[in-house]
C-alpha positions in Angstrom: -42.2 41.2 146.5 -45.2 39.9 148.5 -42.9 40.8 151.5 -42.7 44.7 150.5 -45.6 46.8 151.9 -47.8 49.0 150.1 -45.7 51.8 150.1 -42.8 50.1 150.1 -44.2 49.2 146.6 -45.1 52.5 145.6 -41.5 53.8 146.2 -39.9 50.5 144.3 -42.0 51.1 141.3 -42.8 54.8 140.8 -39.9 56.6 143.1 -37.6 55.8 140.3 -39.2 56.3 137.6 -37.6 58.2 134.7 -39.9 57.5 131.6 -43.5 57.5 131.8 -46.6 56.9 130.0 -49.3 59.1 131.2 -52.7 58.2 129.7 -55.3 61.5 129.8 -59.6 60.7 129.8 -61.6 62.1 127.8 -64.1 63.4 130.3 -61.2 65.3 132.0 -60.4 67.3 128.9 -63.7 67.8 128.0 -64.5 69.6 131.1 -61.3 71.4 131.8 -59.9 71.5 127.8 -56.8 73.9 128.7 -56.5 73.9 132.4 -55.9 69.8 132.3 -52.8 69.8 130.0 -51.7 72.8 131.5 -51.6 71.2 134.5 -49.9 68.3 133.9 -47.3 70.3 131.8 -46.8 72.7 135.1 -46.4 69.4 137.3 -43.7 68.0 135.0 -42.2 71.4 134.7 -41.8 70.9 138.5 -40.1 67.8 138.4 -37.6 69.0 136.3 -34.5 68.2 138.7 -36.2 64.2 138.2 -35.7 64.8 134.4 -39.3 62.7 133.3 -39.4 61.8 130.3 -43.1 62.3 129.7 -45.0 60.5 126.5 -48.6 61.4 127.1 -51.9 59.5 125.3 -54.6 61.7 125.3 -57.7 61.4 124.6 -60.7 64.3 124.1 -60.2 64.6 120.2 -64.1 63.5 119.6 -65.2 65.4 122.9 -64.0 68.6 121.6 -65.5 67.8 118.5 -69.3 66.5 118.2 -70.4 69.8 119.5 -69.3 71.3 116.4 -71.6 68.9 114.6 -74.4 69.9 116.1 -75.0 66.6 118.7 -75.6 67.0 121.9 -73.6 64.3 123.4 -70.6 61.8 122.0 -72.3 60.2 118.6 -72.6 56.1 117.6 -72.0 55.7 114.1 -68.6 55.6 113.0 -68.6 58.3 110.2 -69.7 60.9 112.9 -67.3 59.1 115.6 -64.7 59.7 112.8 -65.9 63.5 111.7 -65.9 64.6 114.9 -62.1 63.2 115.6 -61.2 64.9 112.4 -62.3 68.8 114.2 -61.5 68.0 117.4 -57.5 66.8 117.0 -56.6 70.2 115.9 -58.3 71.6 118.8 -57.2 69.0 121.2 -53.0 69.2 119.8 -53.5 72.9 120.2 -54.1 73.2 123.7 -51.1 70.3 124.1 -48.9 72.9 122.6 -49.8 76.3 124.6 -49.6 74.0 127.9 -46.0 72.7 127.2 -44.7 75.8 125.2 -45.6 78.3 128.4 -42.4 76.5 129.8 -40.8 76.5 126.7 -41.1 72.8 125.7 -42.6 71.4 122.6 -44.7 68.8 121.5 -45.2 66.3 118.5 -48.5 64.9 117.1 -48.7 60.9 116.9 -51.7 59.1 115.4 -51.7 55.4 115.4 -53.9 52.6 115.3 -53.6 48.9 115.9 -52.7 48.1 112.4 -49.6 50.2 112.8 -48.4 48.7 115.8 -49.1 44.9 114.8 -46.8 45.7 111.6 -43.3 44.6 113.6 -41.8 47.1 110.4 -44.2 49.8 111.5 -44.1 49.3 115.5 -39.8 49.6 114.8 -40.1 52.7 112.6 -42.4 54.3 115.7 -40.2 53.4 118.6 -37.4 54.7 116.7 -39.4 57.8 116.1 -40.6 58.1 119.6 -37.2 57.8 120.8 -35.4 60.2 119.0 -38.3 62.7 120.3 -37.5 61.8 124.0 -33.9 62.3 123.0 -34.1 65.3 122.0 -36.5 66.3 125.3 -40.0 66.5 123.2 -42.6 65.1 124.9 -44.4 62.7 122.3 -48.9 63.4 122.3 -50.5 60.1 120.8 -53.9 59.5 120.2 -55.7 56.8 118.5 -56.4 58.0 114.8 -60.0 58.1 114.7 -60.5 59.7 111.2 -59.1 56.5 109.2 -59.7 53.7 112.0 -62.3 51.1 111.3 -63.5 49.1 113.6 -60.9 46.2 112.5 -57.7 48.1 113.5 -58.9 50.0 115.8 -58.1 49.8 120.3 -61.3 51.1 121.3 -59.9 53.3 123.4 -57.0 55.0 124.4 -56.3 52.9 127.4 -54.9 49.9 125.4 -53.2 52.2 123.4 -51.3 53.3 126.1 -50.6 49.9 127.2 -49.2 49.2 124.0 -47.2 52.6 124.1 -45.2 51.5 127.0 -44.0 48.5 125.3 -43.1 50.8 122.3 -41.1 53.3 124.9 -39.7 51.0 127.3 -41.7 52.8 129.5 -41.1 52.6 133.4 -44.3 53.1 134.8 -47.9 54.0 132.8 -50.0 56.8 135.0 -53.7 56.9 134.2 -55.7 60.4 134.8 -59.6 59.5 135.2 -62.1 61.0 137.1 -62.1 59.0 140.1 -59.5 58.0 142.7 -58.9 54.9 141.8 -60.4 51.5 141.4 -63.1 50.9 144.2 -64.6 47.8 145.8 -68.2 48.7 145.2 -69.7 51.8 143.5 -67.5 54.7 145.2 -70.9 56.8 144.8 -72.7 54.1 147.1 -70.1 54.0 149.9 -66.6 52.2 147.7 -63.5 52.0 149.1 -60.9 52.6 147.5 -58.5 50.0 146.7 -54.7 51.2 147.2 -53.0 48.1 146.0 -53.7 45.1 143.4 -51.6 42.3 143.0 -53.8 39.6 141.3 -55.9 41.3 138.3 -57.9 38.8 137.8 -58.9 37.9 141.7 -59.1 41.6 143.3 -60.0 43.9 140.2 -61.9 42.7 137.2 -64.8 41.2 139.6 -65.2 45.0 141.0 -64.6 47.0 137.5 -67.1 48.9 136.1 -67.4 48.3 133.0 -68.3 51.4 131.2 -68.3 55.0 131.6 -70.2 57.2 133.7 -69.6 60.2 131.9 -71.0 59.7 128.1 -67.8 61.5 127.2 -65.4 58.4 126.6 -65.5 55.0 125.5 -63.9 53.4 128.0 -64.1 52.7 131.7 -63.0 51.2 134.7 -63.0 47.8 132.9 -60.7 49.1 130.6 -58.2 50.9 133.0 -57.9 47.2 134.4 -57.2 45.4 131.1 -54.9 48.2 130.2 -53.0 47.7 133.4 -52.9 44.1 133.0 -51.7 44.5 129.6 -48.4 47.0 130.9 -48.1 44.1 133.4 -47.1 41.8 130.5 -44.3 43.9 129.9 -43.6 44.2 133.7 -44.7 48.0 133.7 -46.7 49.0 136.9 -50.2 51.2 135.9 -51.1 53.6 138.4 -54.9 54.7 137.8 -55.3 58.3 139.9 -57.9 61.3 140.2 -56.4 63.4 137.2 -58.3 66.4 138.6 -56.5 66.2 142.1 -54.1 69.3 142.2 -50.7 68.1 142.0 -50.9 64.4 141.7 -47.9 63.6 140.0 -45.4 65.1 141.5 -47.9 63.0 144.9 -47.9 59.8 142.5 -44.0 59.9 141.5 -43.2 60.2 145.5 -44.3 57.6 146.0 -47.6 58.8 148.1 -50.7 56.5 148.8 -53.0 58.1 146.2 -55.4 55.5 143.7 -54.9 52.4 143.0 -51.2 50.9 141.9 -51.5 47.8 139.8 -47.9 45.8 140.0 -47.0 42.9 138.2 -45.8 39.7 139.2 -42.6 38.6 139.5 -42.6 36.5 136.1 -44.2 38.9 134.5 -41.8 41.8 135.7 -39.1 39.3 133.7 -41.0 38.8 130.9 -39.5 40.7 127.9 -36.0 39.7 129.0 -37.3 36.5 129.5 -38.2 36.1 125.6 -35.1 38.0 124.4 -33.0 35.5 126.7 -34.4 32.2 125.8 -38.2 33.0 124.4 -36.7 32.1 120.6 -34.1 30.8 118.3 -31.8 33.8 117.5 -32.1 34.5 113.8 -28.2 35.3 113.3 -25.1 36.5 115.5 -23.3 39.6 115.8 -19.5 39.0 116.9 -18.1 42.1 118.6 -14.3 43.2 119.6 -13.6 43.7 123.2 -14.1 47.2 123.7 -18.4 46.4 122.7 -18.2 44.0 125.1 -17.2 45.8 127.7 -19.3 48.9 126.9 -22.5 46.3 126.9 -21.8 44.7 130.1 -20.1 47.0 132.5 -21.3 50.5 131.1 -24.4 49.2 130.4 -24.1 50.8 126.6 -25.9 49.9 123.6 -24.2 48.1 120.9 -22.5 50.6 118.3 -21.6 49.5 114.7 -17.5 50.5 115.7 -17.8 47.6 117.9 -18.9 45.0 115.5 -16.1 42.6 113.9 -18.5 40.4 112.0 -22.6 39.3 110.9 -23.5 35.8 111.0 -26.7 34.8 109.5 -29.0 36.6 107.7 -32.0 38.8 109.0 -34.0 41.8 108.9 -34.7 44.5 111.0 -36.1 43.6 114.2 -34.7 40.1 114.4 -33.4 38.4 117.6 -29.5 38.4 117.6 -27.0 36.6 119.5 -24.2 38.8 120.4 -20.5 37.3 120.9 -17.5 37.4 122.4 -14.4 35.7 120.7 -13.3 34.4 124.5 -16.4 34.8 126.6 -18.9 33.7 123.9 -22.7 34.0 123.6 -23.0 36.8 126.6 -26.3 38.7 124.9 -29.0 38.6 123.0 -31.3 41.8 121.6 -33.1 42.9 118.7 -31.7 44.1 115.7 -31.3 47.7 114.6 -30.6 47.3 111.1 -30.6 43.9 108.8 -27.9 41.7 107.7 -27.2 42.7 104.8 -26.9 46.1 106.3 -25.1 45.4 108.9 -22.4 43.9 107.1 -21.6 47.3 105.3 -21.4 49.5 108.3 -19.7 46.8 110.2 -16.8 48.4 112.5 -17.9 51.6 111.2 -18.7 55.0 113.4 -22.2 55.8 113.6 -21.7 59.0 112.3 -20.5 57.3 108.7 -23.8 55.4 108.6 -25.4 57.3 106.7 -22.6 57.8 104.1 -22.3 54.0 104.2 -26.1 53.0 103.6 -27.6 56.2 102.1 -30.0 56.8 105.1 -29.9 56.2 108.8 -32.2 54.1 111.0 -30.5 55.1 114.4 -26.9 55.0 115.9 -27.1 51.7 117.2 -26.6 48.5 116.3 -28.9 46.9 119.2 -30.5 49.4 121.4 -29.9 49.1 125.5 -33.4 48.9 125.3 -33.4 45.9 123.5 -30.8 44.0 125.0 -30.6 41.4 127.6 -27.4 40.4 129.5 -26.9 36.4 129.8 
């Protein structure tokens, strides 16, 4: 990778890009409340021949809201923090709406803390949720649920959030909209360069963060653009911070073009999630498969479907790390499980239309998600 140039970069990690995470500051809705997410929704209209799947984390929800408390800037107390979330959402999901239904897409409300996605029950039933949205071309607007958070379960802000949102999506790429270009050397207002390229968080960007915001409106900062972008980089998901405001910057960003600063992660931590499924853990059971799965999992690059399973060996719930195997070729994969043991066992060689007939309800069509699986 070291051998790749900057742009060279840019092109490997964003020209390819089909799902995104695009984080949303709450200083840039506050001053532009409509024109910024109809912007973003007319950019990603644009791309339409690319077909982006787009989940978007947005914050603003207390910016549109303390004004109608009567304060005349972003309140400190959490009861006001948590009123003004409560009359701002509506507002803030309202302009999401008219942006993406002017090109005749919709939208869906997600509130989440960090108690939901710590919950390994919770985090599946979300990502399950999520991707049947994207499935059926809806693009997904999370923010942080301020009304209920306390200060135990809450992120802090929405940039960690959306760190943790790529994980949940299997996200190529995270895209942060802020109000400045990108992260600078020194205090961009005093002469800062920008800073196109960061390889080594800890080295080139936490020593020249700025740790809070400028604008009053948001909670986070600088700071926490670089922790959120180390974060994705655990998961081997590049974070491109960019000036939100700059006309046409995604369709700019997605090319590949040299505009703010791309964070890229290393090449163990690009591995990393494979890495665990492959060999981070003892495998909690084993799912034997005929010859037709196999083949669809290795050389179609398919997800596992329940037709394909011959027999469940172990027991486990949902979520657990499976083996999958080959009566010839054996061990050949290992993923997470869509559905538990017990559950399995009763759909077992079944089509995944009959699930639901079989079990009573239905999780998802798969037995272990593309997403979730990792060739040996």
């Amino acid at each position: 990778m070291t051998s790749k140039t900057p742009l060279e970069l840019r092109k490997l990690y964003l020209g390819g890009a089909k799902r995104i995470v695009i984080k949303v500051g709450s200083s840039l809705l506050a001053a532009s409340p409509a024109e910024r997410p109809a912007a973003i929704a007319n950019e990603l209209n644009a791309l339409g021949d690319r077909k982006i799947e787009a989940v978007i984390v947005s914050s603003g929800a207390i910016a549109l809201g303390f004004g109608v408390l009567g304060l005349a800037k972003r309140p400190t107390d959490l009861p006001s923090l948590q009123a003004a979330a409560a009359i701002g959402q509506s507002r803030l999901i309202q302009h999401w709406e008219r942006a993406f239904g002017a090109h005749g897409k919709h939208i869906a409300q997600i509130l989440l803390t960090h108690d939901d996605l710590s919950s390994r029950s919770r985090f599946l039933n979300a990502r399950h949720a999520l991707r049947a949205l994207l499935d059926a071309g809806v693009h997904p607007v999370i923010n942080e649920n301020d009304t209920v958070a306390v200060d135990e379960i809450k992120y802090g802000d929405n940039d960690q959030l959306a760190a943790m949102i790529c994980n949940l999506v299997s996200a190529d790429a995270m895209i942060i909209y802020t109000d400045v270009d990108g992260l600078h050397d020194a205090d961009p207002a005093k002469g800062g360069v920008r800073i196109p390229l960061v390889t080594d968080v800890e080295a080139q960007a936490r020593p020249v963060a700025v740790a809070s915001s400028a604008s009053g409106v948001g909670s986070g900062g600088m700071a926490s653009k670089v922790m959120a972008a180390k974060n994705a980089a655990r998961f081997g998901i590049p974070t491109l911070v960019v000036a939100g405001a700059r006309p046409g910057i995604l369709g700019k960003a997605l090319s590949g073009e040299d505009v703010g600063t791309l964070f890229v992660p290393d090449g163990q931590s690009i591995g990393s999630r494979k890495h665990w499924l492959a060999y981070g853990a003892k495998a909690a059971g084993e799912l034997h498969v005929d010859d037709g799965a196999y083949l669809a999992v290795t050389s179609k690059g398919r997800s596992l479907l329940p037709a394909g399973l011959v027999r469940v060996q172990g027991e486990f719930g949902v979520g657990a790390l499976v083996s999958l195997v080959h009566p010839e070729k054996g061990v050949f994969a290992r993923g997470l499980a869509g559905y538990s043991s017990e559950e399995l066992g009763k759909i077992c060689g079944c089509r995944s239309s009959d699930i639901e007939a079989l079990l009573g309800y239905k999780y998802l069509d798969e037995v272990v998600h593309r997403d979730d699986l990792v060739l040996l």
